[in-house]
Structure formats: structure tokens, C-alpha cells
N, CA, C, O and CB atoms as a CASP TS submission, in Angstrom:
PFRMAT TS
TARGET T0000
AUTHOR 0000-0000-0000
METHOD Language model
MODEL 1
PARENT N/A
ATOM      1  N   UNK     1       2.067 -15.257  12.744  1.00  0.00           N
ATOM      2  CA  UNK     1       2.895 -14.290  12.059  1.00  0.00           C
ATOM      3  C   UNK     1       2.360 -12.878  12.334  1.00  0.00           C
ATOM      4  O   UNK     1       1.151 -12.674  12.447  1.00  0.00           O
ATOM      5  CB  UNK     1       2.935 -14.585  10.538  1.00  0.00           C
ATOM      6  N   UNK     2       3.424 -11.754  12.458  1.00  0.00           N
ATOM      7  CA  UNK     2       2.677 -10.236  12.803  1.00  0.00           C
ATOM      8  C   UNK     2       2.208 -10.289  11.883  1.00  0.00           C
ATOM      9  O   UNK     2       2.160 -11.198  11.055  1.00  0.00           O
ATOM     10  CB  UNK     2       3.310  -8.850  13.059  1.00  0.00           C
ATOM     11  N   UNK     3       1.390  -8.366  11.917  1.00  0.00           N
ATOM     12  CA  UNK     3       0.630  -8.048  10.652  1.00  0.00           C
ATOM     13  C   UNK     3       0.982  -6.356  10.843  1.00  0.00           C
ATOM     14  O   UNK     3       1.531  -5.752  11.763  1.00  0.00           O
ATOM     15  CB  UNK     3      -1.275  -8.608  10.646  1.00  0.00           C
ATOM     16  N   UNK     4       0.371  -5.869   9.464  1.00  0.00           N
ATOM     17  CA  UNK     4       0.771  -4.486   9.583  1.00  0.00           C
ATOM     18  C   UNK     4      -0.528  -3.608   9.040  1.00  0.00           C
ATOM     19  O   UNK     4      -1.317  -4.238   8.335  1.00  0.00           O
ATOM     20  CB  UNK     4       2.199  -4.211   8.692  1.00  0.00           C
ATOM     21  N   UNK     5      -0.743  -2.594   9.231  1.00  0.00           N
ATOM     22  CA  UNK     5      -1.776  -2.088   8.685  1.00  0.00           C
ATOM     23  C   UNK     5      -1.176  -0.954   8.217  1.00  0.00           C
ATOM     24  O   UNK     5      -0.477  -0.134   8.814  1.00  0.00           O
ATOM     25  CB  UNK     5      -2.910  -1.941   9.487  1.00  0.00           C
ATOM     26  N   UNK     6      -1.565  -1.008   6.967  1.00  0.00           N
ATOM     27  CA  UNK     6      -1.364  -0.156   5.920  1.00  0.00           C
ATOM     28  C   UNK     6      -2.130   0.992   5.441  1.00  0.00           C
ATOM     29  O   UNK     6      -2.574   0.613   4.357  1.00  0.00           O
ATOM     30  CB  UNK     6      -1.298  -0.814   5.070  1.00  0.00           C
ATOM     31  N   UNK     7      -2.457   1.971   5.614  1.00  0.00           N
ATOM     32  CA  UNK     7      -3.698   3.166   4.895  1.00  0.00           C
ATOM     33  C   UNK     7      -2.623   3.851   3.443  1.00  0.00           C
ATOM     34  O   UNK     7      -1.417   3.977   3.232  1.00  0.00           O
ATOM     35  CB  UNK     7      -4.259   4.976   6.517  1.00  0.00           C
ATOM     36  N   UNK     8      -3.801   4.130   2.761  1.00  0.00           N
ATOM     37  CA  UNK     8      -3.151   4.761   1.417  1.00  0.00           C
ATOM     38  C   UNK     8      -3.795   5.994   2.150  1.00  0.00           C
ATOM     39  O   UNK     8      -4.801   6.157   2.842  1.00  0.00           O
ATOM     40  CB  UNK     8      -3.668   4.226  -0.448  1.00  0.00           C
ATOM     41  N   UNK     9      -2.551   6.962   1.595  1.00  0.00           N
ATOM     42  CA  UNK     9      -2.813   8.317   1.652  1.00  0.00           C
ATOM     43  C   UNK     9      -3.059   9.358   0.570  1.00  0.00           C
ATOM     44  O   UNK     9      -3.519  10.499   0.636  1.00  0.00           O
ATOM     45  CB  UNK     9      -1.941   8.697   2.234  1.00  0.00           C
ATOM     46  N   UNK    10      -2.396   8.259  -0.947  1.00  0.00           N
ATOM     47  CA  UNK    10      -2.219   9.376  -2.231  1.00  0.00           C
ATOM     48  C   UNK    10      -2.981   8.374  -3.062  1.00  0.00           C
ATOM     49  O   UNK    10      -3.270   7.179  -3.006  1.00  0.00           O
ATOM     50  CB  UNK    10      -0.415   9.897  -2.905  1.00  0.00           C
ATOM     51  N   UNK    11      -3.213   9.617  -4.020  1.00  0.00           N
ATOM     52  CA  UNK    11      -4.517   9.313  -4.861  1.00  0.00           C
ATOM     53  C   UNK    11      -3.705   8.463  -6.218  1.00  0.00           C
ATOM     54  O   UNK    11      -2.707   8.896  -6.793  1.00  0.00           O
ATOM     55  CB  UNK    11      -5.520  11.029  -5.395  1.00  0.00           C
ATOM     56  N   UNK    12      -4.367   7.254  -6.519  1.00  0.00           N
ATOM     57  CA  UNK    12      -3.731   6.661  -8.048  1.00  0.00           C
ATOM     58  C   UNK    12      -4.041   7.740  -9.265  1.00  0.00           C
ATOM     59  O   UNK    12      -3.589   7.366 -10.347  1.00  0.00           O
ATOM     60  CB  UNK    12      -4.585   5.014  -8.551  1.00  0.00           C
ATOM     61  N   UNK    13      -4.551   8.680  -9.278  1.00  0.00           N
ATOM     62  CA  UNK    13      -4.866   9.323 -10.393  1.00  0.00           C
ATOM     63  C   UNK    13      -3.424  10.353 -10.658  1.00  0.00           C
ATOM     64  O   UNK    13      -2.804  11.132  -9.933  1.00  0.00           O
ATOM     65  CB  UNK    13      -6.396  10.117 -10.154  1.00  0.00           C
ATOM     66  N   UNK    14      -3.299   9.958 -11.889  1.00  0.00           N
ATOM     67  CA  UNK    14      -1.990  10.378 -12.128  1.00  0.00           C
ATOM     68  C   UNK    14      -0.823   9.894 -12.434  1.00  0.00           C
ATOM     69  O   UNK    14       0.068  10.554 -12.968  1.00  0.00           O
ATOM     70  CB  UNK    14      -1.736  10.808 -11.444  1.00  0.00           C
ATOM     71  N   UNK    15      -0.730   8.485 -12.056  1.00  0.00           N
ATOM     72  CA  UNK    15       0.514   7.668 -11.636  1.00  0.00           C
ATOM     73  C   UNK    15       0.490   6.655 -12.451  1.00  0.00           C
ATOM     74  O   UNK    15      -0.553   6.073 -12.752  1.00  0.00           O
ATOM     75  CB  UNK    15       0.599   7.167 -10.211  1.00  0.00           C
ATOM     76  N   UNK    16       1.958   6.262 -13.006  1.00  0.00           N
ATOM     77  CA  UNK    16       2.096   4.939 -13.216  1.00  0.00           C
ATOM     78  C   UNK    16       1.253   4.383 -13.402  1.00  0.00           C
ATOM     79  O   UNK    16       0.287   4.745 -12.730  1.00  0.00           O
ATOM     80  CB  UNK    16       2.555   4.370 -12.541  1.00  0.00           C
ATOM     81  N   UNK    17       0.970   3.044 -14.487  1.00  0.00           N
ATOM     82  CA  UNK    17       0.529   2.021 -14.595  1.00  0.00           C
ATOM     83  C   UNK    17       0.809   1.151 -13.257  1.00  0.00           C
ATOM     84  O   UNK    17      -0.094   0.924 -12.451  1.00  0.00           O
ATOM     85  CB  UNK    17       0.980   1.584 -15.771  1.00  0.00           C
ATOM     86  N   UNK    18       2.341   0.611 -13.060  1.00  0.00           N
ATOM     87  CA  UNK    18       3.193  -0.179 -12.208  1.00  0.00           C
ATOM     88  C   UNK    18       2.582   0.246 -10.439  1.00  0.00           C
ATOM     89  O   UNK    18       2.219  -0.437  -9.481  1.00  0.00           O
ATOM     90  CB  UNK    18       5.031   0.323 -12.611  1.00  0.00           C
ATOM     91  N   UNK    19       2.705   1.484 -10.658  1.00  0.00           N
ATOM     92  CA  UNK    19       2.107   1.788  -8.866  1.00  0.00           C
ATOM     93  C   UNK    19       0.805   1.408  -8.648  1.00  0.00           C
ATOM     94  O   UNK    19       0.351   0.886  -7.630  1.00  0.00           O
ATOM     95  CB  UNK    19       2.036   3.450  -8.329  1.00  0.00           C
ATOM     96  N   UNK    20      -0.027   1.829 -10.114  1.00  0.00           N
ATOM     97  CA  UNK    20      -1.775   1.591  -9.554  1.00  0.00           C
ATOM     98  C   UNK    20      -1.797  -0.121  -9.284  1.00  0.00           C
ATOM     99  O   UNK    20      -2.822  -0.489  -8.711  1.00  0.00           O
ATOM    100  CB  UNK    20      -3.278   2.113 -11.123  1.00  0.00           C
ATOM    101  N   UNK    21      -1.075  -0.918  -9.527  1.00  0.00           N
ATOM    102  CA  UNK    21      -0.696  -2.378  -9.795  1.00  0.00           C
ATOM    103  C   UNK    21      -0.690  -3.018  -8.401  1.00  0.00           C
ATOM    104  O   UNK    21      -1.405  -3.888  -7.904  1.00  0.00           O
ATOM    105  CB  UNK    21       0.802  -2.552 -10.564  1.00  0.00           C
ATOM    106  N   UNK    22       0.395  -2.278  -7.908  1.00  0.00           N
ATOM    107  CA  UNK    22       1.140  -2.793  -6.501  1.00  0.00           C
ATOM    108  C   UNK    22      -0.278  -2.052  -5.770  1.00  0.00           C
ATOM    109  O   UNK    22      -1.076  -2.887  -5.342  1.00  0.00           O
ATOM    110  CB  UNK    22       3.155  -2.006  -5.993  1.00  0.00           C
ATOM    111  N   UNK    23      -0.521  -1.175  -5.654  1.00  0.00           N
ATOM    112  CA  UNK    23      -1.702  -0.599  -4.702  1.00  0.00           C
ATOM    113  C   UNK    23      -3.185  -1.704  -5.043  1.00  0.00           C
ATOM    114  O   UNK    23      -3.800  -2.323  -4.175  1.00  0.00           O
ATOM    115  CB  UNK    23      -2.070   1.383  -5.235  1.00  0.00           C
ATOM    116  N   UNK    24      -3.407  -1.704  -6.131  1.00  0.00           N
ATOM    117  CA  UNK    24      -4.786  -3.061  -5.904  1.00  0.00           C
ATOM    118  C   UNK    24      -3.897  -4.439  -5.288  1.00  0.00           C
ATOM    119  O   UNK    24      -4.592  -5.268  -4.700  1.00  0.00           O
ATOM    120  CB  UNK    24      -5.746  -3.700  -7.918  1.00  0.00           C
ATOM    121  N   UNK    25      -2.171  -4.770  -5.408  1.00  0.00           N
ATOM    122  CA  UNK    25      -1.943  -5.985  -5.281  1.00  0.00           C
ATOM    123  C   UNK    25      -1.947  -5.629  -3.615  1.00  0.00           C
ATOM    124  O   UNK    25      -1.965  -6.720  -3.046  1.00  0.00           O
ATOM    125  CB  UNK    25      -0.606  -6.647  -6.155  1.00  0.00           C
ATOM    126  N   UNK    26      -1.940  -4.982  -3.021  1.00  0.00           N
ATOM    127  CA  UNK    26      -1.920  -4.263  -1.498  1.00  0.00           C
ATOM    128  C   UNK    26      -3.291  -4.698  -1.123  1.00  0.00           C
ATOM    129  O   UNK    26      -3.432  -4.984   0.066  1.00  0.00           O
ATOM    130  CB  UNK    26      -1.710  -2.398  -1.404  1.00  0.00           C
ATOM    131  N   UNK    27      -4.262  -4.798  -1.847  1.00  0.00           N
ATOM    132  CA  UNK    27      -5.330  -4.518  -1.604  1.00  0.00           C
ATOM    133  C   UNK    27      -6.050  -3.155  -1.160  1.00  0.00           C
ATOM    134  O   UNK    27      -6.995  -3.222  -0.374  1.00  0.00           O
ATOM    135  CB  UNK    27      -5.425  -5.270  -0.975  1.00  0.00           C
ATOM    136  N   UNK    28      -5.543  -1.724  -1.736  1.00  0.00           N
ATOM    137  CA  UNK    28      -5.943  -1.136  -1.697  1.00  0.00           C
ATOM    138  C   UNK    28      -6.710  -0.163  -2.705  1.00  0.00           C
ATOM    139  O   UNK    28      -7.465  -0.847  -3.396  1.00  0.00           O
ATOM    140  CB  UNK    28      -5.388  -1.076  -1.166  1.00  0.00           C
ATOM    141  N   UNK    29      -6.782   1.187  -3.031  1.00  0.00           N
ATOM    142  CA  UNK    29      -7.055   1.448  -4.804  1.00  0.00           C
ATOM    143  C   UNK    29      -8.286   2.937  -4.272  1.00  0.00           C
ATOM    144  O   UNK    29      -8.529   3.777  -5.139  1.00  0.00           O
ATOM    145  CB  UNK    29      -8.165  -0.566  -6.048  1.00  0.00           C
ATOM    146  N   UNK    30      -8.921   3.090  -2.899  1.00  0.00           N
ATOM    147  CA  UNK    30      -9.574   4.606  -2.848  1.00  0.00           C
ATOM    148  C   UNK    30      -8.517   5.025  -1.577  1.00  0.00           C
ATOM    149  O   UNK    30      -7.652   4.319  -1.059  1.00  0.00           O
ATOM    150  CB  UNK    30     -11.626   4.726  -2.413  1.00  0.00           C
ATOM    151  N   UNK    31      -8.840   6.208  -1.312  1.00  0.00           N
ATOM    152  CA  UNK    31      -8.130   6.962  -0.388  1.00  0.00           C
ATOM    153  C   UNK    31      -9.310   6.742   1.119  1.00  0.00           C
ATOM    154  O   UNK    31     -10.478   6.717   1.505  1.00  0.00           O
ATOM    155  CB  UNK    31      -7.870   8.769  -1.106  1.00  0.00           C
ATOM    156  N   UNK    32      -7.786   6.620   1.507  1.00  0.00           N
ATOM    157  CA  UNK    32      -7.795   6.782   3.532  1.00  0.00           C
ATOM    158  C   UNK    32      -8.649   5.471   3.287  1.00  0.00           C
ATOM    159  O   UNK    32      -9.738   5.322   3.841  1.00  0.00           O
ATOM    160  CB  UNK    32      -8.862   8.593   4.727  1.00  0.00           C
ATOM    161  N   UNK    33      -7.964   4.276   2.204  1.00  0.00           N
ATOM    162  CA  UNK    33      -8.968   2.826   2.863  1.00  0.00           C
ATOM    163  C   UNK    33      -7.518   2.611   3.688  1.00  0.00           C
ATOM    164  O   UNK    33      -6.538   3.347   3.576  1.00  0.00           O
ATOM    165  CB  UNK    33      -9.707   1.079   1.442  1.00  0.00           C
ATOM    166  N   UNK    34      -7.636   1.307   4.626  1.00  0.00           N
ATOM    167  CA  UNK    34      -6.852   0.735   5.046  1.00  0.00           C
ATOM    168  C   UNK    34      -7.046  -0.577   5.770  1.00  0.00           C
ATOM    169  O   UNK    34      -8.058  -0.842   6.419  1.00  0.00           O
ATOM    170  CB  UNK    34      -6.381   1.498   5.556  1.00  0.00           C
ATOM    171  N   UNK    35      -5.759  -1.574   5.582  1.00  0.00           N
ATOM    172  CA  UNK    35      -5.770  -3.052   5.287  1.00  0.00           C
ATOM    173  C   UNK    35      -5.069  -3.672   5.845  1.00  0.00           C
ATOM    174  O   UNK    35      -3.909  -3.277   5.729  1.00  0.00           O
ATOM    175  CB  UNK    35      -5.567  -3.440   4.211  1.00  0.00           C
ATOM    176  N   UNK    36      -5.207  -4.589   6.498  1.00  0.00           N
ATOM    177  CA  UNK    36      -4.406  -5.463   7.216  1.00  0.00           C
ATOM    178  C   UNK    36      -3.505  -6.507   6.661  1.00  0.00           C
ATOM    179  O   UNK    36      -4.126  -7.564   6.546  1.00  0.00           O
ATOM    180  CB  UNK    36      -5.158  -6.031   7.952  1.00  0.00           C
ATOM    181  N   UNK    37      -2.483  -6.581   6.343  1.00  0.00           N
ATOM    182  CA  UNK    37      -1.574  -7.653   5.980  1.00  0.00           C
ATOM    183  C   UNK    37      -0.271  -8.566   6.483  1.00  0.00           C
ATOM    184  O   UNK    37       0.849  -8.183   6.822  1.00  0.00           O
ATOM    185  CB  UNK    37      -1.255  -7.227   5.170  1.00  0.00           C
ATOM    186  N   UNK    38      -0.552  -9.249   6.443  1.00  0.00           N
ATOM    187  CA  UNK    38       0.687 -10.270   7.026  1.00  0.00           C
ATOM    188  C   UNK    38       2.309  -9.069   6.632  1.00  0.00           C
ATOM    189  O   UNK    38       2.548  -8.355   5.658  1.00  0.00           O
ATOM    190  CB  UNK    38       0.687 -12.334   5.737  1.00  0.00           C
ATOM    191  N   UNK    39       3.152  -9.363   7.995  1.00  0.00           N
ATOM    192  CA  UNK    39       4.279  -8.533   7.906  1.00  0.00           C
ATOM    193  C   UNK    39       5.473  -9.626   7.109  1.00  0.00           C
ATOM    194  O   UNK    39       6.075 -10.638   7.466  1.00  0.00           O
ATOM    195  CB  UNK    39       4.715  -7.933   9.580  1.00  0.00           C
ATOM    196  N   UNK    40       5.428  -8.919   6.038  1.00  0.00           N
ATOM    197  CA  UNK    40       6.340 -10.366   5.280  1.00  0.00           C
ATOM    198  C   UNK    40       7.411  -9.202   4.338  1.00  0.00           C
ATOM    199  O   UNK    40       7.517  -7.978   4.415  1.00  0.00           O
ATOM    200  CB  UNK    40       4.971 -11.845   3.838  1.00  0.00           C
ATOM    201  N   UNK    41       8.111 -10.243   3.443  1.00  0.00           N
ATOM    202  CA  UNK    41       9.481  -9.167   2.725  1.00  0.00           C
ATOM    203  C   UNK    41       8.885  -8.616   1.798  1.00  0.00           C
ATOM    204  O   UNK    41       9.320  -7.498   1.523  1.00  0.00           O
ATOM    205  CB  UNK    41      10.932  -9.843   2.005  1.00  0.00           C
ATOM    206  N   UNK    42       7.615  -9.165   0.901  1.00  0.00           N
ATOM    207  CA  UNK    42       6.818  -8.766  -0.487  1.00  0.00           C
ATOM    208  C   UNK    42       6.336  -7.450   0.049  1.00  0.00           C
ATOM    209  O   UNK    42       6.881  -6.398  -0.287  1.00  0.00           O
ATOM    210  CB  UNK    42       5.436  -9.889  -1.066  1.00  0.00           C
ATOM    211  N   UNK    43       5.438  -7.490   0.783  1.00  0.00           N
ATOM    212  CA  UNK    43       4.790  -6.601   1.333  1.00  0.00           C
ATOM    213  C   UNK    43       5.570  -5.288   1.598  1.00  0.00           C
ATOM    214  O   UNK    43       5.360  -4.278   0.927  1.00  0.00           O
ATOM    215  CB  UNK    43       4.283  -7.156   2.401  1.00  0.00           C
ATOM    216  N   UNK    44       6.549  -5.344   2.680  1.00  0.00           N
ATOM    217  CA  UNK    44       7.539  -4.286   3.094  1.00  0.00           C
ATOM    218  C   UNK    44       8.263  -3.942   1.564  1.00  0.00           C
ATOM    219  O   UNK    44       8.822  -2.846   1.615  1.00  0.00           O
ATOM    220  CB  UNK    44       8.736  -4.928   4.405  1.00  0.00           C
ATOM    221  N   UNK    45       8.355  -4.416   0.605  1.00  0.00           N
ATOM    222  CA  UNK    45       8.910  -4.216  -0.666  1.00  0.00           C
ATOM    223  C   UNK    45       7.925  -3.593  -1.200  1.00  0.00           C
ATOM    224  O   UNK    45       8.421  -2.606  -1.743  1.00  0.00           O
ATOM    225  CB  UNK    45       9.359  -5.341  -1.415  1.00  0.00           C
ATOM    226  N   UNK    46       6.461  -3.602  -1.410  1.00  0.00           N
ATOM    227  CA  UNK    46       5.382  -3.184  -2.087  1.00  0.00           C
ATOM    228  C   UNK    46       5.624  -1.799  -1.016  1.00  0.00           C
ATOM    229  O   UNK    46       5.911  -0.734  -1.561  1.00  0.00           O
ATOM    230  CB  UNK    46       3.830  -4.273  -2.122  1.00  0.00           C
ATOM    231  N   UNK    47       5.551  -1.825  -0.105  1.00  0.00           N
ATOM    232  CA  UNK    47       5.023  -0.162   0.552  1.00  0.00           C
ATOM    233  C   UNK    47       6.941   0.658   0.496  1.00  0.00           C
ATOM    234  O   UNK    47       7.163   1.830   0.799  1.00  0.00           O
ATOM    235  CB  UNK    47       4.052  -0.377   3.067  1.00  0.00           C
ATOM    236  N   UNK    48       7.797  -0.137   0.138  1.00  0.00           N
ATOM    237  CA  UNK    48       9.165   0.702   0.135  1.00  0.00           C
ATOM    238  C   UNK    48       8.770   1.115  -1.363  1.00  0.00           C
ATOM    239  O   UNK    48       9.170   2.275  -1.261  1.00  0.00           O
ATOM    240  CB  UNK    48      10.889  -0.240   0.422  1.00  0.00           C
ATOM    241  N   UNK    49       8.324   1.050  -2.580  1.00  0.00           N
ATOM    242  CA  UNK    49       8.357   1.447  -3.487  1.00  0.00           C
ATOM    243  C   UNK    49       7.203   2.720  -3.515  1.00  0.00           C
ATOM    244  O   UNK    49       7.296   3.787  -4.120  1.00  0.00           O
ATOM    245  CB  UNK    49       8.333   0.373  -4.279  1.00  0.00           C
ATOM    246  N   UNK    50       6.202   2.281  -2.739  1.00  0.00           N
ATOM    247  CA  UNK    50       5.073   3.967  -2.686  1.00  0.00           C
ATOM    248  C   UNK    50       5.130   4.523  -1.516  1.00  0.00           C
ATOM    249  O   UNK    50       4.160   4.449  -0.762  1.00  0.00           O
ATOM    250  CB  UNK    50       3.269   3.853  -2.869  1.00  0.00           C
ATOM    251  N   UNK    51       6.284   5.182  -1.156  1.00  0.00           N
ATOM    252  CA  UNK    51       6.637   5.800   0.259  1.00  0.00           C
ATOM    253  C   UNK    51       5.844   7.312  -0.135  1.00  0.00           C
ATOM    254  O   UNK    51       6.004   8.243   0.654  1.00  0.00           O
ATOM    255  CB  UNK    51       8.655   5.907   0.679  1.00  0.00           C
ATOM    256  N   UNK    52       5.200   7.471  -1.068  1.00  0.00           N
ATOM    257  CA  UNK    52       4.419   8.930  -1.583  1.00  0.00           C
ATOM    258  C   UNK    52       2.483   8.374  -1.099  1.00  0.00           C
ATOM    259  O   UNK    52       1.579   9.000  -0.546  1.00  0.00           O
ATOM    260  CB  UNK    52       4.778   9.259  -4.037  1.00  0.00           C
ATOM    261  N   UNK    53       2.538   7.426  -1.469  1.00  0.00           N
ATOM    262  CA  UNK    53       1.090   6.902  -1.138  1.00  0.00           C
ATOM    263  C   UNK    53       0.500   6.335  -0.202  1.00  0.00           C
ATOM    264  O   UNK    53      -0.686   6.636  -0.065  1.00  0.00           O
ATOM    265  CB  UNK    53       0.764   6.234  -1.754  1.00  0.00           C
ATOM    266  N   UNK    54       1.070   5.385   0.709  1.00  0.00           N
ATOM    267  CA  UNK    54       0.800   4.292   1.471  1.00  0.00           C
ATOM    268  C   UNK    54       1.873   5.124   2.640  1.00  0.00           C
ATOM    269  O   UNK    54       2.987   5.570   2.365  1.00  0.00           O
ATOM    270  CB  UNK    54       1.180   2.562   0.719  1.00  0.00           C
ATOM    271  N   UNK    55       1.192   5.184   3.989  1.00  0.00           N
ATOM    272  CA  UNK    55       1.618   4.842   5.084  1.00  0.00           C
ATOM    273  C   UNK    55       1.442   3.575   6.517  1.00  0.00           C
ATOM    274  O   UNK    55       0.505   2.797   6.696  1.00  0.00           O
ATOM    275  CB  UNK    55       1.432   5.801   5.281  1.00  0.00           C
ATOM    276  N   UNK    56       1.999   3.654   6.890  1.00  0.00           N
ATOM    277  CA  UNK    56       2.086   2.042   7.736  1.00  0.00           C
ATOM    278  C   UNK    56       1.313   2.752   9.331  1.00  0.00           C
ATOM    279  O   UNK    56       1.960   3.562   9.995  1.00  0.00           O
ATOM    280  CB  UNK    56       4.401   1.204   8.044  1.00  0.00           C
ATOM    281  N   UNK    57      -0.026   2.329   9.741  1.00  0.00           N
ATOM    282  CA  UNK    57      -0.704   2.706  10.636  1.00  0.00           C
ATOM    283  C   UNK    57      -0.771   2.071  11.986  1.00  0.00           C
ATOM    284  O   UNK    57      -1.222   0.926  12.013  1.00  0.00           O
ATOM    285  CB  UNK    57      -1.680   2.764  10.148  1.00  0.00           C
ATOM    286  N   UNK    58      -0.456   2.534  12.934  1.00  0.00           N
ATOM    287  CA  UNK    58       0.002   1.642  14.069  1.00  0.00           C
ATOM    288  C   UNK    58      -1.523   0.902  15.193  1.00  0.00           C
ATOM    289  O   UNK    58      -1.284   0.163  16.148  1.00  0.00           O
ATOM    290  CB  UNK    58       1.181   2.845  15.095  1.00  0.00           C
TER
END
């Protein structure tokens, strides 16, 4: 199965309960980490909801 790598770019401080949620369920949670994950529909659904935080790294 592909995979995608993901870097967070924006800081959880500030935000939502619900976003800091999806960003540890990402496996992410400090800035400029970034993570490898299976390219699946959850996933592409988790990074369509923090299009402010998370960019997709090629």
C-alpha cells in the first residue's frame, strides 16, 4: 500500500480540543515533526480537516 508523509507546520497551542486530537491521532503534536503513514481515506480525512497545520511532504 502507498504512504504519505505528513509534517505539521502549525502550532496546537491555541486550538481546539478536536484538532489537538486528530494531530496526536496523526501521530504528530511538536512542530516541523514529520511521519509516515499509510495513504488511506481516514488519514486523507484527518489532514483535509487541518489544511492550517499539517502539510503533505513529498
Amino acid at each position: 500500500m502507498a504512504t504519505i508523509k505528513i509534517k505539521q507546520i502549525g502550532s496546537p497551542i491555541r486550538r481546539p480540543e478536536a484538532q489537538k486530537k486528530i494531530l496526536i491521532g496523526l501521530g504528530l503534536g511538536k512542530m516541523n515533526r514529520v511521519v509516515e503513514l499509510q495513504d488511506t481515506a481516514e488519514v486523507r480525512g484527518a489532514i483535509a480537516r487541518l489544511p492550517h497545520m499539517v502539510q503533505i511532504v513529498d
